[in-house]
N, C-alpha and C positions, 0 to 999 in steps of 0.2 A: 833674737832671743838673748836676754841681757841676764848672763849667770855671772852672779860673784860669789869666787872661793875661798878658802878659808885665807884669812889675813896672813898666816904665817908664811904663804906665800910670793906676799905684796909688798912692793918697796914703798916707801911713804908717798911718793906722786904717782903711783900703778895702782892706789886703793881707789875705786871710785864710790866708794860708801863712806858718808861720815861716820866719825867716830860718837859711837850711842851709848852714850853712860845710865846702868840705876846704880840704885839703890843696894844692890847689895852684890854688884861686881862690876869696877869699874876696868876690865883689863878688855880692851878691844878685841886682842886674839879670841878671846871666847865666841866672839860672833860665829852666826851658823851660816852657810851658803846657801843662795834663796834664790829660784827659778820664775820664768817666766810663763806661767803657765797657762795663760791663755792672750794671745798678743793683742794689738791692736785690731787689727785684722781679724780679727774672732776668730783665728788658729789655736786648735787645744796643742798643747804640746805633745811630741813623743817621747821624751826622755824623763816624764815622770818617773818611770820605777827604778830608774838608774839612779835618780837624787835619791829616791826612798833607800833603795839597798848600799850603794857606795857612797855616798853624800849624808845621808842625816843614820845611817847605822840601823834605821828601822825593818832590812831584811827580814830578821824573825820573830818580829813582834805579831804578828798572826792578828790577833783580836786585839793584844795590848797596846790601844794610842789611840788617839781622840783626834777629832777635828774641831776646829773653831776659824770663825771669819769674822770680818766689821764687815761694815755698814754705816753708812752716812754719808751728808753731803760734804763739796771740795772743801778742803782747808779747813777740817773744823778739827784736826790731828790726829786721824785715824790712825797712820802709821808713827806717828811718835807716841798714841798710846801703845798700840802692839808693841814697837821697838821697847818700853820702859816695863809692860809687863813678861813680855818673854822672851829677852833678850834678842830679837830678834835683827837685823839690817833692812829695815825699807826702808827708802828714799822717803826725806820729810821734806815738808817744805820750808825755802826760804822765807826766815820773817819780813825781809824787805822786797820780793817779788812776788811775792801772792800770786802765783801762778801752778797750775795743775806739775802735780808731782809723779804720782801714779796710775799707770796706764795697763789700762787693760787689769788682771788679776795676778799677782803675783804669791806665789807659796815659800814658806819656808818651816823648819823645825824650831819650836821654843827651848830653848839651855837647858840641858840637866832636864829634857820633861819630852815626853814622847805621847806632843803636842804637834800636828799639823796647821799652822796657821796661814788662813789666806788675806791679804790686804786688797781689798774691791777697789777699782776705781770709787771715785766720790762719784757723789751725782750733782745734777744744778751746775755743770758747769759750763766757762764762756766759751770753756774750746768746741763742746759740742754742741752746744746754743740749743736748739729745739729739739734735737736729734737725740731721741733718749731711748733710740732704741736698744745700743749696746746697757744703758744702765739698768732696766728692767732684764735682759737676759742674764747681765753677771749678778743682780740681785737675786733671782727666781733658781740658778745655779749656787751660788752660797746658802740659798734655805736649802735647797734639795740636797746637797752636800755635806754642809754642816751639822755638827751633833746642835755646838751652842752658836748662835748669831749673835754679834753685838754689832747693837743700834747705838752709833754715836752723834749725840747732838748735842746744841746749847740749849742750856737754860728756859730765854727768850724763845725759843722754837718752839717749844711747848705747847699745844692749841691751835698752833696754826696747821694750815692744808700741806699747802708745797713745802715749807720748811722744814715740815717733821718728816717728810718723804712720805703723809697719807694718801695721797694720790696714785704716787709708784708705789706705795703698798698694796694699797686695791687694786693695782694689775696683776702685779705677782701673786697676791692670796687666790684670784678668779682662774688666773693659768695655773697656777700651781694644785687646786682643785681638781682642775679635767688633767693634767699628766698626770700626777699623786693621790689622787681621791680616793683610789682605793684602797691604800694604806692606811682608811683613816681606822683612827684607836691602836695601831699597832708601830709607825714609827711616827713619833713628836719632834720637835725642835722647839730649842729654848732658845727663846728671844731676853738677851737680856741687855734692859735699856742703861746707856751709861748717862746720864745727862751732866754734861762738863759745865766749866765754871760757874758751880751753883754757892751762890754768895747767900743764902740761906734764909732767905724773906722768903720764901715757898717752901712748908715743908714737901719733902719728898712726899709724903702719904699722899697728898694731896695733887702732888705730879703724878704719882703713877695711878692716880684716881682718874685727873683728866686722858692721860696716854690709854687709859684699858675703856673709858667709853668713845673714845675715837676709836680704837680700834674695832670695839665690837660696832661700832653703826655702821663701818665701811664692809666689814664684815656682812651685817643685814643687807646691804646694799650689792651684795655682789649678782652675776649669774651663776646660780648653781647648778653644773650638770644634773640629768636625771638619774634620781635615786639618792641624790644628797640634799633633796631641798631645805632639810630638818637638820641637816648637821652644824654643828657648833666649834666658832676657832678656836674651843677648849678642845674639842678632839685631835687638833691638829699641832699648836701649840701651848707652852706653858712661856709665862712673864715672869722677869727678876728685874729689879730697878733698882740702881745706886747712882749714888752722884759723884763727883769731887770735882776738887777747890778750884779755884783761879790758876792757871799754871804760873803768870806771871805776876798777880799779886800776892799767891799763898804758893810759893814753890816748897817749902818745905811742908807743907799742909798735903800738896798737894801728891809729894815723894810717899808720902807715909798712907794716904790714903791707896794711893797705887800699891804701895804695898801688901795691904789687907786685902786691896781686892787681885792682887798676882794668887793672894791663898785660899782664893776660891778655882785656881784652875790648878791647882798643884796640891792641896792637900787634903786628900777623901775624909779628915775628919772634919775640917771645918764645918759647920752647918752648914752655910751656900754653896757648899761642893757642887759644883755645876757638871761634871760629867756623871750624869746618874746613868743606869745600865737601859733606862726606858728611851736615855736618847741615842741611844750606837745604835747604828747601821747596821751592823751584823756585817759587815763587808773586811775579809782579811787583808793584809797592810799591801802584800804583793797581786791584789786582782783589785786594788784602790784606781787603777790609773785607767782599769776597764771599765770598773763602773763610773768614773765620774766621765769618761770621754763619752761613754752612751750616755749619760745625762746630757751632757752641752750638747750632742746630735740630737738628740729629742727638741730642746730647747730651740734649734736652732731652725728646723723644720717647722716651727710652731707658728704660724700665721697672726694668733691671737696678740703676738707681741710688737708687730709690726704697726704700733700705733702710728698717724698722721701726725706733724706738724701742724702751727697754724699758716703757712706758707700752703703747705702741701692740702691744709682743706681749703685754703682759698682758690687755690688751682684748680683741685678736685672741682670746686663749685663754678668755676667760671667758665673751665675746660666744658664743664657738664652743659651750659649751657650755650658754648660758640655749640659744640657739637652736635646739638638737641637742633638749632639753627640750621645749623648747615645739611645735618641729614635729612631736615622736612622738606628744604628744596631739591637735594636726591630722591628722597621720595617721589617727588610730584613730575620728576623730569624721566622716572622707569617705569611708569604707569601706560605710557605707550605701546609698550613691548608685552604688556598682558594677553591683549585681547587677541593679536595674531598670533602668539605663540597656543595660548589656549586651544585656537582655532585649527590649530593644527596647521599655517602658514610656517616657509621661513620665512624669519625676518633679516634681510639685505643690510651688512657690515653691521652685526648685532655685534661683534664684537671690539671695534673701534668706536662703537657710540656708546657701549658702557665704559670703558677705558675714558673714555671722555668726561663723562659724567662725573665718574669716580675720581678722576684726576680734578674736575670744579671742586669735587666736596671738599676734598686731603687740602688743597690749596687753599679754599676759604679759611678750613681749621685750621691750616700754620698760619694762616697773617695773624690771625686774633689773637691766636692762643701758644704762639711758640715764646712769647713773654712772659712766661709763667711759671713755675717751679718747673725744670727742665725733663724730671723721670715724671713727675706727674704727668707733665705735657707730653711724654714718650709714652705711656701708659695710654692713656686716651688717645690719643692718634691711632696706636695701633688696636684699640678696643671698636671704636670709628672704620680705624678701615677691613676689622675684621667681621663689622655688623655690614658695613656695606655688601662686602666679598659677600655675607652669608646672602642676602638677599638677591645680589644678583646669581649666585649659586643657582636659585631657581629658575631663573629664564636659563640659564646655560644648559640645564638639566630637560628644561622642556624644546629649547632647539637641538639637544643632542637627538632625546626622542623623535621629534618630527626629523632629522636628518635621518634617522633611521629607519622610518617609514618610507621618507622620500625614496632613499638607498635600497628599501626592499624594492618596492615598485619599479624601480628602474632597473634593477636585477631581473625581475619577470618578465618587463617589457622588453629588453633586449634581448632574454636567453629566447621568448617564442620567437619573436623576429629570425633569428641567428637559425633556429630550427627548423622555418617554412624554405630555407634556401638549400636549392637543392645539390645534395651532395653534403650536407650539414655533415660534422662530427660532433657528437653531443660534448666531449670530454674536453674541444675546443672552444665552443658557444659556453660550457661553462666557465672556462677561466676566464675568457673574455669579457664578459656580461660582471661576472665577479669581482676581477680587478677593477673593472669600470665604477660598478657600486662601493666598494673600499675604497678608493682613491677621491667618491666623491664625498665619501663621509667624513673621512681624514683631514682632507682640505677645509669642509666644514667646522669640523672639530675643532681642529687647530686656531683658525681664525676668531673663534670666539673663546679662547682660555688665554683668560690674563694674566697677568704677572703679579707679582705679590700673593699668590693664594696657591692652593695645594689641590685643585682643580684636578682631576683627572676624568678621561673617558678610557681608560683599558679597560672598564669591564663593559662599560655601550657594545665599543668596537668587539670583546669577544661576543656579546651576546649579540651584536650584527652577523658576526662571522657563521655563530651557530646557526642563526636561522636562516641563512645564504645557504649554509650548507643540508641543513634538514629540507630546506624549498629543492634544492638541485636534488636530492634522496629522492625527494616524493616525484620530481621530475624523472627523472631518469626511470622510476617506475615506472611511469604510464608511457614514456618513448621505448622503453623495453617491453612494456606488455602489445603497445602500438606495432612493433618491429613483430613478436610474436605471434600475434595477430594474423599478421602479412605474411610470416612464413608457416603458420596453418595452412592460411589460406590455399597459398603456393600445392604445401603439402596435401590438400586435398584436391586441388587440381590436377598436380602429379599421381596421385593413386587413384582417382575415381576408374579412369576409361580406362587404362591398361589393366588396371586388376579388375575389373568389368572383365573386360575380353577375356583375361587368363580364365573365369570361372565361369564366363559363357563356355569355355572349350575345356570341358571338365575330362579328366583320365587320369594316368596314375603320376604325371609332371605337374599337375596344376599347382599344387602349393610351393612345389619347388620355383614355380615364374613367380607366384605371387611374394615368396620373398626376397627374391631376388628384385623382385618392382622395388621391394620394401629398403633392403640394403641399399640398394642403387638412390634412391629418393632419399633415404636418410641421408645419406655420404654430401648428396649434392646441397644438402640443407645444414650440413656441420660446415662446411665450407664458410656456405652465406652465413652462418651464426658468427665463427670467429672472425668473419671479416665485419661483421655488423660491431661486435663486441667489444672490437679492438675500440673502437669509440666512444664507450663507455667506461671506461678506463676498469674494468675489473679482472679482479684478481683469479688466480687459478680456480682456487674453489668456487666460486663463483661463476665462473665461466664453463666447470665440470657437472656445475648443478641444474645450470643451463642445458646443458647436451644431453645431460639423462633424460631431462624432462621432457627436450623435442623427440629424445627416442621414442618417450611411452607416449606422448601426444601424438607421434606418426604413425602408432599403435593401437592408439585405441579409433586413429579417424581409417585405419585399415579393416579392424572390426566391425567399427559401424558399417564399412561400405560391405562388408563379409554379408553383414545381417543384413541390409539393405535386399544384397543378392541371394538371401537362402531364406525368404519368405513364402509364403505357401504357393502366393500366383509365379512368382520366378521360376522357384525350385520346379515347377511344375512345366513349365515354358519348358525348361532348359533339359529336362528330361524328354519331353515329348519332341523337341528339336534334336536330339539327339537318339532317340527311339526312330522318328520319320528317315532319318540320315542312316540308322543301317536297315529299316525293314520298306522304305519306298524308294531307295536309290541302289544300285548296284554298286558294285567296285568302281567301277571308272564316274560315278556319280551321277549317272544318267537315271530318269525316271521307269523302274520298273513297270512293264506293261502284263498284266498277269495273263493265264491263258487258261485254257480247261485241265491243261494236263502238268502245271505247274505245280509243287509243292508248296502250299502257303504256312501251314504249320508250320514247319520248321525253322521258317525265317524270320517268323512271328517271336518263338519262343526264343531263337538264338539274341533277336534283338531286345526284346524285355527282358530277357535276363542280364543281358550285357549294361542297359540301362537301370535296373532296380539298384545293379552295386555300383551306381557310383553315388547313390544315396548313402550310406556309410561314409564315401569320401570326404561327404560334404560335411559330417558329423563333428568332424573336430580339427583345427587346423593345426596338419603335420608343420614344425617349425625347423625341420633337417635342411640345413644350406646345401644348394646345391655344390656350389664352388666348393668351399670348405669339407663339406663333408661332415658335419658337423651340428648337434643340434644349435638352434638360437633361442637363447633367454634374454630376459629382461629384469632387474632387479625389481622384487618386490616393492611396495609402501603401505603407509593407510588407507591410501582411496585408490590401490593398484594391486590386485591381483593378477598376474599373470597368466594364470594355469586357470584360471577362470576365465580369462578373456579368449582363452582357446578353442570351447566349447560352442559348438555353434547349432547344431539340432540336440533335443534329446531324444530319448528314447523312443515316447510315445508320439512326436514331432516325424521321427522319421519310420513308424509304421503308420500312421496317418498320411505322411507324402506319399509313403508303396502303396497302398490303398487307392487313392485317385490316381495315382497314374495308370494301377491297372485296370482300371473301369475304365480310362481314355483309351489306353490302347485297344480295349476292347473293339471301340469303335472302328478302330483305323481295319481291324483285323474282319469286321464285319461289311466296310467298304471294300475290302478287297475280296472276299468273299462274294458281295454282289455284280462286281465287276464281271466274273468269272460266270455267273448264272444270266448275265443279258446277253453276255457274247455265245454260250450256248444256246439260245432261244433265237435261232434265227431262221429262215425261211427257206425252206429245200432250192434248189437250183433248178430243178424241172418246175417247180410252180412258176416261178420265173419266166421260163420260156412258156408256158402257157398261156401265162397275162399276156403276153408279147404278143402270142397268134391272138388270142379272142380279142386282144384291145387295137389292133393294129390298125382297124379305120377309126377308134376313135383318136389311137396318137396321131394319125394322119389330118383327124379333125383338127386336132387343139394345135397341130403346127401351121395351119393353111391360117387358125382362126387367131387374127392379131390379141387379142380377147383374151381367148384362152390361154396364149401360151404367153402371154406379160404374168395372167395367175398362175400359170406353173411353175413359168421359172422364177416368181416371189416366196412361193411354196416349195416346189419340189428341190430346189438349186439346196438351198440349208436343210433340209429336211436329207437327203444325200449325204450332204458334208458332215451332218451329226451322225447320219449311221454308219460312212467310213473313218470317223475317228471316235465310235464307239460313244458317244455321248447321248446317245438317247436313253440310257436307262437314267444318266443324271438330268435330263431335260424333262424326261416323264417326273423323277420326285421332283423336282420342280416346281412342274405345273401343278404336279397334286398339291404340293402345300403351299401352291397360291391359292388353289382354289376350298380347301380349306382354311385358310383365312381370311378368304372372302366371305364362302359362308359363314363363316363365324361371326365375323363384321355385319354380313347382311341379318343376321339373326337377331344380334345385339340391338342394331337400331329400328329391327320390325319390334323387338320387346319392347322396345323406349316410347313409339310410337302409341302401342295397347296399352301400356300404364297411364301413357298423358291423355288418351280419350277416354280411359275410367274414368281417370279426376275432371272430365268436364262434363261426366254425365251426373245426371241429379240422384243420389245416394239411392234409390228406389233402383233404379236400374243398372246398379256396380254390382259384380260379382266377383265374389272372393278370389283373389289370385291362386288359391290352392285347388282350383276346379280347370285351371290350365297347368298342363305340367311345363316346367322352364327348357325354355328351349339349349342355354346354355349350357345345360346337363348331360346334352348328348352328345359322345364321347366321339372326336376326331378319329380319322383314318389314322393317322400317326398316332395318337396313342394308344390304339387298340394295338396298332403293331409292336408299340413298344411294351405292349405289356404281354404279350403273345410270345415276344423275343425274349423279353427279360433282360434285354441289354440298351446301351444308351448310342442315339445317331453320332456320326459322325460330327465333325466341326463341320461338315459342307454341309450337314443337313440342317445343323444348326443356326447356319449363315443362311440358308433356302428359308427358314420357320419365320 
């Protein structure tokens, strides 16, 4: 940053400003000290408000001060006219070195006048040869800036394109449009044209005739943002034109005409008083250095100003087409890796054969095209290799996918594997099987992400992860329902026969074994769960929700086998086995033999009643532990009532059971009863020895006759044996209701016989079946009896029928 202060500081070889004489004060000291404010580098400065407040005295001038800039190309003495109108210090040029003087934009205050004036780099020049991009941004920056712009040219310039700067005009007015456009009609800039050494063969009117229809065609010519297509560079700015003299053949023509025109930026009455109030900013002198620095960051960000060279479009064009080249033989060399990948195949070192490929392309491109404008050729290259990367971005994308396919499937295949071997731990098959597939997608992964690109698979791999881990979820449920399963089973194995037994052998302990079966079966089934469980790696709640569940499942498969056993034909079994146990066996369990002078009532009644109440028992199951002492619960749910599953007959369940039992016992009570009426009907003992004398020559017969006594003793031997073990009154019903269903039988198929020789005689000779009465109508020896008794046979008679 190149500050010079005020002279009265400066020894005569420490000034590095020359000394700038006008016209109306030739004392050097007067010079003002002038900043650098915006460098080479396209650095805005930070020490603007420092110059403004301690440096040019403008502190508190608020609204009071004006800006003004040049404009124009190098050496045509922008800064010696600044330096002659307002006293200012910018570097001029040397008249025997024609060489660039001012760089970058320099500001400084004009004498006596509370004037900002900035001196713009020129433009057209050798140092930056084609490179105009700094001159469009300090141009587009001093309109945006300045109240008044002067445009400095020659004469001869007049008419032409590049010479007048209409070219770099029409960039700045089209940028300056989309930053500015919508201040249009509310802040202006005057452009006011200086046209130097004008020797005066052209009048002025006639110059500033042809400069205002250049201006407005380049004008028509622009693009204009949407919603200004109809605007006019009257809305934006206004024109002033003067000229003067030759400097070096009218120098005093020249002083005086500087003169007149110093008193258009200094004196509000002149008529061309150029700071009129339409052109200020509105911007106070101390927030000047904010807003002009957000101007140059606008500016600077502005893409549209980044015009090409003709280097840089020959680049452009040629780059364009080695590139166009070489990417069609990329093309045609990645068209292999479609169709397998499509397919759902990997494809083997996919990714050292795109690295390959990609490295032919980038190599063809630099041989051809690294000869060319160097950021162009860096441009394109990386545009190349970032259109390559994109394409092959797609196979990478579809081998990650098929590795992730592969990687599930392989996860599946090993964890069932891992699970059929006996003695598996599920929570070990799955890290197993798991790491296996990660490790084979990883290696995958890896092998095919290149270098040069921003390639990632973190979210493949988390979204492999996830669904390893939702597939082990859904796994571990069906090996946990599987394991469950097995210890139903288990638990129904364990309760069927032992609580069988306990409620075959019904009294007032019964429910006390059956939960005790219950406790004991659960305990030995918690065991196996937490040892199963530990291999599934779960957690307490888990494993607590588990245990509830085989409780009420050991529970409800203990009710079912409850109901199983208190259905009508069990309940019924189990009472009449238990009726038969006290009213046909004695204390020591021997079969009662009744007698004539035995009591049977009593034994009868002591036994059915003993047996009717353990009906009740059966009614609901008492849940008091033995051990304990204590009742047992079970926690409620939605599909688990407890106090309901306790309930085992109701009401009219178990007077309907007392009911049939006591019609069966009836029976047993009317067998015993008969017993007792054959064993009374027996033959005196003198009749006895009577057959003895009268028969005594025929027993004499029947022993001498081989004959006779083979049929006796086939006859009489069991005919004996049944009347001393009392069985002839059950041999007699017996017989009788064999021969009762004999007849019955012989009847049925004599009736079969008469019907089928109706049907074969000729209709003339059938007679109506209502003229025979049915034979099967007539009512058996047994159930005349039975309905005579009014009670039902025993089960032996039952078994006889």
């Amino acid at each position: 940053m190149d500050v010079v202060p005020d002279v009265d500081h400066l020894s005569a070889h420490d000034n590095p400003v020359p000394d700038v004489l006008d016209s109306a004060n030739s004392n050097p000291k007067a010079l003002q000290p002038r900043l650098h404010l915006i460098d080479e580098q396209q650095k805005f400065s930070e020490t603007l408000s420092t110059y403004i407040a301690r440096d040019w005295g403008l502190g508190d001038a608020g609204f009071n001060y004006n800006v003004a800039a040049v404009f124009g190309s190098q050496s045509t003495g922008k800064s010696t006219l600044l330096n002659r109108l307002f006293g200012t210090s910018f570097d001029v040029m040397s008249e025997t070195a024609r060489m660039q003087t001012t760089k970058g934009i320099w500001i400084s205050k004009g004498r006596n006048m509370k004037v900002l004036i900035m001196d713009v780099e020129g433009t057209d020049g050798r140092e930056r040869g084609e490179d105009q991009d700094f001159e469009r941004k300090s141009a587009l920056f001093s309109m945006a800036t300045s109240e008044v712009l002067i445009v400095n040219l020659w004469e001869h310039q007049v008419g032409l394109y590049n010479g007048a700067n209409m070219g770099l005009l029409k960039t700045v007015f089209e940028v300056n449009l989309q930053l500015f456009g919508g201040n249009r009609g509310k802040e202006k800039t005057l452009l006011l044209f200086v046209i130097r050494d004008h020797v005066g063969a052209t009048p002025l009117a006639n110059l500033s005739n042809t400069l205002r229809a250049d201006l407005e065609r380049i004008w028509h010519g622009l693009s204009k943002p949407e919603g200004l297509e109809d605007c006019k560079i009257t809305d934006y700015f206004d024109f002033m034109f003067t000229t003067l003299p030759h400097k070096l053949l009218q120098p005093e023509k020249f002083e005086t005409e500087v003169d007149n025109l110093r008193l258009r930026f200094s004196d509000p009455s002149d008529p061309n008083y150029v700071f009129q109030p339409q052109y200020s900013r509105r911007v106070p002198v101390d927030g000047l250095h904010i807003y002009a620095g957000g101007i140059w960051d606008k500016i600077m960000t502005n893409k549209d100003l980044d015009l090409p060279t003709q280097q840089e479009l020959l680049a452009q064009y040629r780059c364009d087409e080695i590139a166009n080249a070489a990417f069609a033989t990329f093309q045609e060399k990645i068209k292999e890796f479609r169709q397998p990948i499509e397919t759902g195949n990997i494809v083997e070192n996919l990714g050292p054969k795109m690295n390959e490929i990609r490295g032919a392309a980038i190599k063809s491109f630099d041989k051809d095209a690294s000869r060319y404008h160097a950021e162009v050729y860096k441009r394109k290259r990386a545009d190349m290799l970032n259109k390559a990367n994109h394409m092959l971005e797609a196979y990478f994308l579809g081998q990650l996918k098929n590795l992730h396919k592969k990687a599930v499937n392989m996860f599946s295949t090993n964890l069932q594997q891992a699970l059929r071997a006996d003695g598996a731990e599920f929570s070990v098959a799955v890290a197993a099987a798991k790491k296996e597939a990660l490790d084979y997608f990883l290696q995958g992964a890896k092998a095919i992400k290149l270098g040069e690109t921003e390639w990632s698979y973190d979210e493949e791999q988390y979204q492999l992860e996830q669904g390893l881990q939702e597939f082990a979820t859904a796994q571990r449920e069906k090996e946990l329902n599987k394991m469950l399963t097995n210890l139903e089973k288990n638990l129904r194995n364990e309760l069927d026969e032992p609580v069988g037994l306990a409620l075959n052998n019904p009294g007032p302990g019964m429910w006390g074994r059956v939960i005790t079966i219950y406790q004991r079966t659960v305990e030995e089934a918690e065991q196996l769960l937490q040892k199963k469980a530990r291999t599934f790696d779960l957690n307490e709640k888990e494993q607590a929700e588990l245990t509830v569940n085989l409780r009420r499942q050991a529970w409800v498969l203990l009710t079912k086998k409850v109901q199983e056993e208190s259905v009508d034909g069990m309940m019924l079994l189990k009472l009449r086995n238990r009726f038969e146990e006290k009213f046909r066996y004695d204390d020591h369990g021997l079969p009662r033999v009744w007698k004539p002078d035995d009591d049977i009532d009593t034994p009868f009644r002591k036994a059915r009643d003993e047996t009717v109440e353990l009906v009740p028992l059966f009614a609901k199951i008492n849940t008091m532990d033995p051990v304990k002492g204590e009742k047992f619960e079970l926690e409620p749910s939605d599909d688990f009532d407890f106090d309901q599953s306790l309930k085992v007959l109701s009401e009219s369940r178990q007077q309907e059971i007392t009911t049939k039992f006591k019609r069966e016992s009836d029976a047993f009570y009317l067998e015993a009863k008969r017993s007792v009426v054959s064993t009374q009907a027996k033959i005196p003992y003198w009749v006895g020895i009577a057959l003895i004398i009268l028969g005594w020559n025929e027993f004499i017969a029947v022993i001498k006759n081989p004959l006779y006594l083979m049929v006796t003793a086939m006859v009489g031997v069991p005919m004996a044996v049944m009347w001393y073990l009392e069985m002839l009154g059950l041999v007699e019903t017996i017989a009788r209701s064999v021969f009762d269903q004999g007849y019955k039988i012989a009847m049925d198929k004599l009736r079969e016989n008469m019907d089928k020789g109706r049907e074969d005689r000729p209709p003339q000779y059938q007679r109506q079946p209502q003229q025979y009465p049915s034979l099967s109508n007539k009512p058996s020896r047994t159930d005349s009896y039975k309905e005579e008794s009014g009670i039902e046979l025993s089960s032996m008679e039952k078994k006889s029928q």
